[in-house]
N, C-alpha and C positions, 0 to 999 in steps of 0.2 A: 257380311261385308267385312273385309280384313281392315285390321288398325291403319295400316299403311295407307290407305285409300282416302277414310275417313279424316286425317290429316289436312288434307289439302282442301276439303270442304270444309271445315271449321275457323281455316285459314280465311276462307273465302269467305264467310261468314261471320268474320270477326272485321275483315279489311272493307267491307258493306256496310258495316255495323260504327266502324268510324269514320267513313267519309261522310253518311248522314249525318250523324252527330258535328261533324264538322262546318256542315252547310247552315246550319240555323242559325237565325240573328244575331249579332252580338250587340251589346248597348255600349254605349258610343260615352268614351270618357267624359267626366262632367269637365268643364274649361275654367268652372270656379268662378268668380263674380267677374265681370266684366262691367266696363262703363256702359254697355249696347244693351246689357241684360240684364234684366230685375233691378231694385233698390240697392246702391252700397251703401246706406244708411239703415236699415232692415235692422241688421245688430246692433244699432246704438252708436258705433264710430268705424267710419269708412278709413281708407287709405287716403292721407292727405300729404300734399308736398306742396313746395311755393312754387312747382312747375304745375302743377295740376288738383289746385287744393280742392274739396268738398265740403261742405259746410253743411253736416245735419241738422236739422232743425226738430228739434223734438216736440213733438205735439201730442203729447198722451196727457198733458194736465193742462189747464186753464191758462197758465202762468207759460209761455214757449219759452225754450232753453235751445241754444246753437252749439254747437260742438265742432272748430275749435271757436276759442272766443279768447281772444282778439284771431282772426284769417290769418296769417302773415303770408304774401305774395310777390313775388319778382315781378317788376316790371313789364320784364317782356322774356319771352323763351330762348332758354340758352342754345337752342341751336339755332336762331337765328334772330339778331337780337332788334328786327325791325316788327316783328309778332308781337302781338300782343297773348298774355297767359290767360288762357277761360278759364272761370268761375265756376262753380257750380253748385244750387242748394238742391237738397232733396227733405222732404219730411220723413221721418221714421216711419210712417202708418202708409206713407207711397203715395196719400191721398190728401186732400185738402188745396185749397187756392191760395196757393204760398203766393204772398207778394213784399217786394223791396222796392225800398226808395233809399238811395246811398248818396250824402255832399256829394256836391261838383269836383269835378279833379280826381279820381282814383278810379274808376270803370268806369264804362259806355256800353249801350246798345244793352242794357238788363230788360232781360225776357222772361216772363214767367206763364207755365200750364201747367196744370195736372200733376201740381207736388213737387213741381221742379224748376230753379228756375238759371238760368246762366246770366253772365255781362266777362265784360272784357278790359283789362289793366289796358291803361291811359300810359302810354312809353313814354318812359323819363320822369315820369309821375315816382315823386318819393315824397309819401305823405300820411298821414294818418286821418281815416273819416269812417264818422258813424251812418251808421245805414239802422233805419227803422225794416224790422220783418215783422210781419203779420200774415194771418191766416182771413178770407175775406168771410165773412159771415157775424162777425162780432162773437163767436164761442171762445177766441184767446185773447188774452193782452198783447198791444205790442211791446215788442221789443227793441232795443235799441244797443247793438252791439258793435265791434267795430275791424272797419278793413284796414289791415298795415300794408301799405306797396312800398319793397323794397328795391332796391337796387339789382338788378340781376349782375352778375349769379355771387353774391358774396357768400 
């Protein structure tokens, strides 16, 4: 068989040889922590803002540590300023019966399961209050740290 011939099968066997290659799975970019997925407290300190604060709760020793400590929080969501801003804790280990009790006047409706727990700024609430956190089982101390509800959006 002449070189000439031979060409255009190697063509064709090269252009086989990539469209295969081209069909097989590709993995699907990671999207990076998300509040929907996994723990943002997992590393030790999550992304916090006074729109959207997180409050880790470190629980690897006896003694629980929060991170940030003091919270500080706008009142209500600058895009609309009759919202109130969610809370949010999570423990570091993902696991444990995180529970809060925070004075009267600075959040409402705090809910806690499964390492994590939300409540929601009081509008027009400009004030400062301690909230006790615990772990329920008696293996931590409570602690006693504290929410600052600011004035949105200064």
């Amino acid at each position: 068989m002449s070189e000439v011939r031979q060409v255009p099968r190697v063509l064709m066997v090269l252009a086989v040889t990539l469209v295969i290659a081209g069909c097989g799975p590709r993995p699907m970019p990671d999207p990076g922590p998300t509040p929907f997925r996994g723990n943002p407290c997992a590393s030790g300190r999550a992304a916090s803002t006074k729109q959207a604060p997180i409050v880790c709760v470190d629980d690897s020793a006896r003694t629980l540590r929060v991170v940030p400590d003091p919270v500080v929080v706008h009142d209500v969501s600058a895009s609309d300023r009759t919202t109130p801003v969610t809370m949010q804790w999570f423990t570091m280990s993902g696991s444990g019966d995180v529970q809060l009790e925070i004075e009267p006047g600075c959040v409402t409706n705090a809910k806690c399961a499964n390492g994590h727990c939300t409540a929601h700024t009081v509008p027009g609430a400009r004030k400062q209050c301690k909230y006790d956190v615990w772990i329920t089982g008696g293996a931590h101390d409570r602690l006693d740290p504290t929410v600052v509800v600011d004035g949105c959006c200064s």
